[in-house]
C-alpha positions in Angstrom: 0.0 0.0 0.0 2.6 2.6 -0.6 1.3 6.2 -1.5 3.0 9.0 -3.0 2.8 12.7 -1.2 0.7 13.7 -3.5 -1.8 10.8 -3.1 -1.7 11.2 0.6 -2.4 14.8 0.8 -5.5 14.7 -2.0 -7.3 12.4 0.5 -6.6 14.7 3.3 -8.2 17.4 1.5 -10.5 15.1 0.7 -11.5 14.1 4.0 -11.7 17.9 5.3 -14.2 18.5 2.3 -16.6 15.1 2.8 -16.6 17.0 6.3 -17.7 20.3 5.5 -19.8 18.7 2.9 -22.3 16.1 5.9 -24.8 17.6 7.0 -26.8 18.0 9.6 -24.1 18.4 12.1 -24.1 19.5 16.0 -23.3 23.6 15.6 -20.8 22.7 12.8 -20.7 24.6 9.5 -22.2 22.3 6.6 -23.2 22.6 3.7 -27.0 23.3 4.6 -26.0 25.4 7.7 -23.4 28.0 9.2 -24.5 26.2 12.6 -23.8 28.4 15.8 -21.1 30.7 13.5 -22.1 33.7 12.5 -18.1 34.6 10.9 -17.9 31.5 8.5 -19.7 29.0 5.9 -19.1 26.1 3.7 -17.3 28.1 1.6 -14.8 29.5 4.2 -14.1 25.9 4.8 -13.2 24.9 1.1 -11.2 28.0 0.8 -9.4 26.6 3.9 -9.1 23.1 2.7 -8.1 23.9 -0.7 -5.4 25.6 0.7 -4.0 23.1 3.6 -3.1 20.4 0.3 0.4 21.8 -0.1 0.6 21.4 3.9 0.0 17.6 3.8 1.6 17.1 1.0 5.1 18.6 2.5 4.1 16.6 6.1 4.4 13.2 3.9 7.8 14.2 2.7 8.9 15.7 6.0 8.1 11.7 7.9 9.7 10.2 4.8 13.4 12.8 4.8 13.5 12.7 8.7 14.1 10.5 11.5 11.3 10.0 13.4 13.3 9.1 16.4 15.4 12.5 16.5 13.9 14.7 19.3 13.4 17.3 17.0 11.2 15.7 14.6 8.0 16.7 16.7 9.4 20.5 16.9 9.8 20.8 13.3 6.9 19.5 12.4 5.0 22.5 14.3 6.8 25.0 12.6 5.0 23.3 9.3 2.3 23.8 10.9 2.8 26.9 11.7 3.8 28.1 8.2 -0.1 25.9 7.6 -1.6 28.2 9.5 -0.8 31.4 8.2 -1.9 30.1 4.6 -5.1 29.0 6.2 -5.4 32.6 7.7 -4.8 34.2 4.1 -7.4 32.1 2.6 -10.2 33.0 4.8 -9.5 36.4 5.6 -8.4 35.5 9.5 -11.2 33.1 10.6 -9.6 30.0 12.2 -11.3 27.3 10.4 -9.4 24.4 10.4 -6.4 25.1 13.0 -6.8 22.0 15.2 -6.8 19.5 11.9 -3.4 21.1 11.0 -2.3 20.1 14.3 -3.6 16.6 14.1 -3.3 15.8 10.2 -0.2 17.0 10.1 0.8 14.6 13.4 -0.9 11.7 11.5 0.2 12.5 8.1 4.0 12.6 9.4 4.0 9.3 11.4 2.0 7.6 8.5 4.8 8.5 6.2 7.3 7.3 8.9 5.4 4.3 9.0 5.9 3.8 5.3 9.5 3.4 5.3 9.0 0.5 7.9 5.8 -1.6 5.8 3.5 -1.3 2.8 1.0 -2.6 5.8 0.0 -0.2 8.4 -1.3 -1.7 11.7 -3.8 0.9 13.0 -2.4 -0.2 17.0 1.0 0.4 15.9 0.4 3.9 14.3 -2.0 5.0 17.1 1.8 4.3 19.7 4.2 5.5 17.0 2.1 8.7 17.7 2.2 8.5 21.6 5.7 8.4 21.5 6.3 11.4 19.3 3.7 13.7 20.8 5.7 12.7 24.3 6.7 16.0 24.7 3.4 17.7 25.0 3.0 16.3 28.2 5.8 18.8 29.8 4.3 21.2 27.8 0.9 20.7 29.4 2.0 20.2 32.8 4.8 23.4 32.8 2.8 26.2 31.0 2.7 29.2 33.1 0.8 31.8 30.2 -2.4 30.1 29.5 -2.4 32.1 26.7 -4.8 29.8 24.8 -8.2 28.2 25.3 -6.7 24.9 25.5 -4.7 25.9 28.1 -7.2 27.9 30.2 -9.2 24.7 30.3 -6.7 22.6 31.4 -5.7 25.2 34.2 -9.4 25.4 34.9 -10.8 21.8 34.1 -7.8 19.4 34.0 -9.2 19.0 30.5 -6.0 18.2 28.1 -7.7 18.6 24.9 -6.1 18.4 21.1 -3.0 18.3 23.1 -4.3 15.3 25.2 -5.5 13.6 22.2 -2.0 13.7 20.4 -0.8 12.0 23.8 -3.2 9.0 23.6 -1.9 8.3 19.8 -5.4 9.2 18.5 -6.3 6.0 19.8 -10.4 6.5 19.6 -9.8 7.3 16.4 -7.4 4.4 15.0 -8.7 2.1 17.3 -12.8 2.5 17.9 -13.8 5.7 15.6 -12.4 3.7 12.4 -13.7 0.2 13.7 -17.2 1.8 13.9 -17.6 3.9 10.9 -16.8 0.6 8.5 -19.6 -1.2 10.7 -22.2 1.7 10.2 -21.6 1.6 6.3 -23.0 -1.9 6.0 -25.9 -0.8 6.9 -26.5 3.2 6.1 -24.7 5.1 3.2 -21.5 7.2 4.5 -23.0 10.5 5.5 -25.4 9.1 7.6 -22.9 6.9 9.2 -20.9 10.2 9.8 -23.4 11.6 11.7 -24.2 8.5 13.6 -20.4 8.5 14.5 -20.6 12.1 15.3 -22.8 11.5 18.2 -20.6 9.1 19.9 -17.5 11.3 19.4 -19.8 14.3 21.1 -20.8 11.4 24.0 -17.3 11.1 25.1 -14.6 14.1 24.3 -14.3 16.2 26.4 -14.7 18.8 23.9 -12.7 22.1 24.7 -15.0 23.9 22.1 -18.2 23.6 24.2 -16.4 24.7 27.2 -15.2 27.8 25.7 -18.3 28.6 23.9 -20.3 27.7 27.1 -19.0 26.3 30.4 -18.2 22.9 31.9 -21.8 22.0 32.8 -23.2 22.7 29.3 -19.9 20.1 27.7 -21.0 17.4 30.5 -25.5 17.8 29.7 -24.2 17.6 26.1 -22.2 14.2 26.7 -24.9 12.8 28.4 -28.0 14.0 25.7 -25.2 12.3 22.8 -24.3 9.0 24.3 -28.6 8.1 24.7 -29.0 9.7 21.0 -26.2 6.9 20.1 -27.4 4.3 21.8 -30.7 4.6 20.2 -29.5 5.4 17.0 -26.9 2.7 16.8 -29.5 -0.1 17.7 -32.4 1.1 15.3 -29.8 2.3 12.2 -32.6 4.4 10.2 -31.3 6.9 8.4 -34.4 9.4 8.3 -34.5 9.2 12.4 -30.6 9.9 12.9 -30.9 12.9 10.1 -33.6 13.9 12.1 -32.1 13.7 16.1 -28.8 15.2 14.6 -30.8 18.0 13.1 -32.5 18.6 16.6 -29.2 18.5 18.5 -28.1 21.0 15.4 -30.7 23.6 16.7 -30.4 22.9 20.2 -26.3 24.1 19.9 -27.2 26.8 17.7 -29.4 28.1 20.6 -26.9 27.6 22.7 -24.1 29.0 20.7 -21.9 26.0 21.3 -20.2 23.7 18.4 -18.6 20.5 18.1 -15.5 21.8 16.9 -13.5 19.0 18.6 -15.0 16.2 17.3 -15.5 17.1 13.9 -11.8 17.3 14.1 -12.0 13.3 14.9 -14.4 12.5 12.0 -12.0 14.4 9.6 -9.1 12.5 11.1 -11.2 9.0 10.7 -12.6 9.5 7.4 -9.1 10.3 6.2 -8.3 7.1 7.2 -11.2 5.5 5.9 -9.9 6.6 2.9 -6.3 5.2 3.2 -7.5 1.7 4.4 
């Protein structure tokens, strides 16, 4: 299963425009709905993707030039990001539409590519520790900040919550080890969107979603959880598409008048529809 840079980073895009594309969705932009933001729509978010390609593309030949053991491999890779970041900015005028995906993609992009060098096979397991062990350093970073400079950090100070940061630590393991798993079983039954969305409420059920927090508060992220994980364990069992368009379409409205989004886990189903797409 070897892949080219250039093969990799069109199913990344790909996967952030399927994303945008599903609709309905808990707050998120779609294409049917801005959700709960007022300063972006689906088209901010294909400007955005169209211009992250060259940024995945340059992550696959960054894990494929570098040694993924040297303890700089991780700090480069941010400053990629970085550079990501700034392109994303001048394609949507300043409105931070895809930030945490260049964190993540870029992580899993990188170690895929790694991974390459090793296999033509990649074991999901061992991607999901190859990770763990490169994002190592975000645990120091986590437990030594001092500015709390941003919302992820805030909420960790004020919640313990660790957020994209903690997800990077856990190797992305509920996506490359339950997310994944799930979304082939719900295509055997439902057509892919649908299955996005049903996946989308049990990603909402149990992140601890530093979106909702900053949008809302801790007590609105935790009556969320809880409202998600009985809408998946209905939906799941009964599998009818018009019912889980219609509960996610509900739960759309209800964050919209509550101004919160699901910004975190939409970052998940971008990661595991990537994937999705490489298996």
């Amino acid at each position: 299963m070897k892949m080219s840079n250039k093969e990799v980073a069109k199913l990344a895009t790909k996967a952030l425009l399927y994303e945008v594309s599903i609709s309905p969705k808990a707050g998120l932009v779609s294409r049917l709905s801005n959700g709960s933001h007022k300063d972006m729509d689906f088209f901010t978010f294909i400007d955005s993707a169209l211009s992250l390609d060259e940024y995945f593309s340059e992550c696959f030949v960054y894990g494929q030039e570098n040694d993924f053991y040297s303890p700089n491999f991780f700090k480069n890779l941010r400053d990629l990001g970085k550079k990501a970041e700034k392109e994303m900015y001048k394609a949507t005028n300043g409105i931070n539409t895809h930030k945490g995906t260049i964190f993540s993609m870029g992580i899993l992009i990188s170690v895929l590519s790694s991974y390459f060098k090793e296999t033509d096979e990649v074991d999901l397991k061992v991607l999901s520790n190859k990770i763990k062990n490169m994002c190592s350093p975000l645990l120091n970073e986590l437990e030594n900040t001092n500015d709390f400079s941003t919302y992820g950090e805030k909420v960790f100070k004020n919640y313990h919550l660790t957020g994209a940061r903690g997800l990077a630590l856990s190797g992305y393991n509920v996506v490359l080890l339950d997310g994944i798993n799930k979304l082939k079983e719900f295509t055997k039954i439902l057509d892919f969107e649908t299955s996005c969305i049903l996946l989308l409420f049990y990603y909402i059920s149990i992140l601890d979603d530093t979106n909702i927090v900053n949008r809302a508060n801790f007590e609105t992220l935790k009556e969320i959880q809880i409202l998600c994980k009985n809408l998946y364990e209905e939906n799941s069992k009964f599998s009818s598409k018009e019912k889980i368009r219609n509960e996610m379409s509900k739960l759309n409205d209800i964050f919209i008048e509550k101004n919160v989004s699901a910004g975190g886990s939409a970052d998940l189903l971008i990661l595991t529809i990537f994937i999705y797409f490489i298996k």
